[in-house]
C-alpha positions as CSV (number, residue, x, y, z in Angstrom):
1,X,0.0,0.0,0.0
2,X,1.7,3.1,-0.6
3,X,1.9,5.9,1.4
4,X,-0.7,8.4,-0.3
5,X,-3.3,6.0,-0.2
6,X,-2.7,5.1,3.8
7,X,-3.1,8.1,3.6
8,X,-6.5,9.0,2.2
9,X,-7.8,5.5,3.8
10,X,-6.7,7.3,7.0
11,X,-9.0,10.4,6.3
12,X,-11.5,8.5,5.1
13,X,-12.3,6.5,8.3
14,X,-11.5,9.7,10.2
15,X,-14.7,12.0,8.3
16,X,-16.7,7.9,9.3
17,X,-15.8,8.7,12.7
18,X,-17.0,12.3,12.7
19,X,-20.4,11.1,10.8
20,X,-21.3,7.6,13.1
21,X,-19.7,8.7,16.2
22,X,-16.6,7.3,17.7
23,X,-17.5,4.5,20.0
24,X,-17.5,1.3,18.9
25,X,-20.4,-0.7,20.6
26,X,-20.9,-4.6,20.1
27,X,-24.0,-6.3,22.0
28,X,-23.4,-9.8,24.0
29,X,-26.2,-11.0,21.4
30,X,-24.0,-9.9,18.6
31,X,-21.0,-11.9,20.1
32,X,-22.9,-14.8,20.5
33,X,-24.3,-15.0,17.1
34,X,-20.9,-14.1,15.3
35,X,-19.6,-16.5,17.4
36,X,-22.4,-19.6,16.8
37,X,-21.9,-18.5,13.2
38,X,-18.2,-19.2,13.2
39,X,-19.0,-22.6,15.1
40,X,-21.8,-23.6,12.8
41,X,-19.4,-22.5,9.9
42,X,-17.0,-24.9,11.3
43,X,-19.1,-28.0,12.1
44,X,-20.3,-27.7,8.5
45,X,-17.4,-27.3,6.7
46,X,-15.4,-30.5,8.7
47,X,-18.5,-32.6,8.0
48,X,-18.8,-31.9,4.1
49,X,-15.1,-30.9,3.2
50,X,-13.3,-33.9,1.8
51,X,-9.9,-33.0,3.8
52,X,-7.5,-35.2,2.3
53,X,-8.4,-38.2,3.6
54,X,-8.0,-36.5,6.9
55,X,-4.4,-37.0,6.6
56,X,-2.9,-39.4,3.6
57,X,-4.3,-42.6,5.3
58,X,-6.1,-43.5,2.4
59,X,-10.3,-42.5,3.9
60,X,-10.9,-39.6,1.6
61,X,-12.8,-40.7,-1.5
62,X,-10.7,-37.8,-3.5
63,X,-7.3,-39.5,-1.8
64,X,-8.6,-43.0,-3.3
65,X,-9.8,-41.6,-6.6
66,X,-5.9,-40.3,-7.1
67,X,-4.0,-43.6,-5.2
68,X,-6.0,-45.4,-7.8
69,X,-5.3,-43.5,-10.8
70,X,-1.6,-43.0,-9.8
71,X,-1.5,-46.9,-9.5
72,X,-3.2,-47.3,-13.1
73,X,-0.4,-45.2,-14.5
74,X,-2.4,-42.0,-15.1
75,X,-0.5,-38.5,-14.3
76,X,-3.5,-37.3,-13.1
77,X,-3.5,-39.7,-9.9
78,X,-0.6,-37.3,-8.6
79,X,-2.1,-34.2,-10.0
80,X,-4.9,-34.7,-8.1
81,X,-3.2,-35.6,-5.0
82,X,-1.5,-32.3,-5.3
83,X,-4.8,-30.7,-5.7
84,X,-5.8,-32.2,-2.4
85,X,-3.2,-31.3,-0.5
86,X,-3.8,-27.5,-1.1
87,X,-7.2,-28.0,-1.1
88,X,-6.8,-30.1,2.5
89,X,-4.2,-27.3,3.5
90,X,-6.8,-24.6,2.8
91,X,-9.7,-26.0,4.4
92,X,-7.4,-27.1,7.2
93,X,-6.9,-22.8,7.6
94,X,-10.4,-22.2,7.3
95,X,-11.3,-24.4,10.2
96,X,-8.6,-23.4,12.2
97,X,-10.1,-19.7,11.7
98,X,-13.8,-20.2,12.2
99,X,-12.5,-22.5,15.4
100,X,-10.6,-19.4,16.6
101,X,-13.4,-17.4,16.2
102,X,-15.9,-18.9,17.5
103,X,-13.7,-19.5,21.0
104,X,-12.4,-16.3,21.2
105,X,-16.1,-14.6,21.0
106,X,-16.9,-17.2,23.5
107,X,-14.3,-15.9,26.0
108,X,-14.8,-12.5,24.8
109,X,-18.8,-12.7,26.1
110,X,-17.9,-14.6,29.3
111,X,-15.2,-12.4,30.0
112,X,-17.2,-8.9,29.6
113,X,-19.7,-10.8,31.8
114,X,-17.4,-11.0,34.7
115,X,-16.0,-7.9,34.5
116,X,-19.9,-6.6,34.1
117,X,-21.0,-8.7,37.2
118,X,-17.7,-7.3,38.8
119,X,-18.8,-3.9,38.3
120,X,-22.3,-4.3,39.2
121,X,-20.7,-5.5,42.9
122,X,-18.6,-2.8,43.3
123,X,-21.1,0.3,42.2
124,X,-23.6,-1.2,44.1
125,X,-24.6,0.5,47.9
126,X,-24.2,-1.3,51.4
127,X,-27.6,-2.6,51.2
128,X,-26.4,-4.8,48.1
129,X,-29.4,-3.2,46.2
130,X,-29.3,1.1,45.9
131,X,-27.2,2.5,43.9
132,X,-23.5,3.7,45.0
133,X,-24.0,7.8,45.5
134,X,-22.3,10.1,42.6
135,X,-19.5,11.2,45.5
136,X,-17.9,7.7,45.6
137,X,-18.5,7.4,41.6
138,X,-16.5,10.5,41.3
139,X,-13.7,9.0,43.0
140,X,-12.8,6.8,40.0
141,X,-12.5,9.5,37.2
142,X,-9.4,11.7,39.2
């Protein structure tokens, strides 16, 4: 990328941020359906891909279509095992990816939980139900 169009990109997101605000915001719903998406995404895609055999043991139908070629003599037999091996390599990425996501938006929804539970604990007043008064919350902003 060169430097003139970092750049304009930059400006570009900046006049965004002027227009939509600043703040990101993201919802625990959104999380949780990003992150069933990713999972769903994932369950699919290892259930239907044909991953190499999952591994070269000879249980793919695409790894026996090309060990039986290659043993007829055809040079398509080890063209198509190439084939499979970048295809099984790619797919392999992909799950790895949706798998990441999925766990990560997971933790990310637990985690903002806590620290919301945590929160609520510590901003709530001695009877455990009132709110704490505006004198203590001003304590945390100096």
């Amino acid at each position: 990328m060169a430097w003139n169009e970092w750049e304009r990109l930059k400006g570009e997101a900046a006049a965004r941020q002027g227009r939509d605000g600043s703040d990101l915001r993201v919802h625990q719903d959104d999380l949780g359906a990003v992150g069933h998406e990713a999972f769903v995404l994932h369950e699919d895609l290892r259930r239907v891909a044909d991953v190499g055999c999952d591994g070269a043991d000879g249980d793919g139908v695409t790894w026996r279509a090309a060990t039986v070629l290659r043993s007829s003599g055809f040079v398509t037999g080890g063209a198509l095992a190439t084939t499979l091996e970048t295809w099984s390599a790619q797919v392999r990425t992909v799950l790895q990816a949706a798998a990441h996501i999925s766990n990560h938006l997971d933790h990310s929804r637990r985690s903002h939980a806590r620290d919301d539970a945590e929160i609520a604990a510590v901003l709530t007043g001695p009877d455990g139900s009132s709110a704490v008064p505006v004198s203590v919350l001003a304590t945390y902003f100096t």
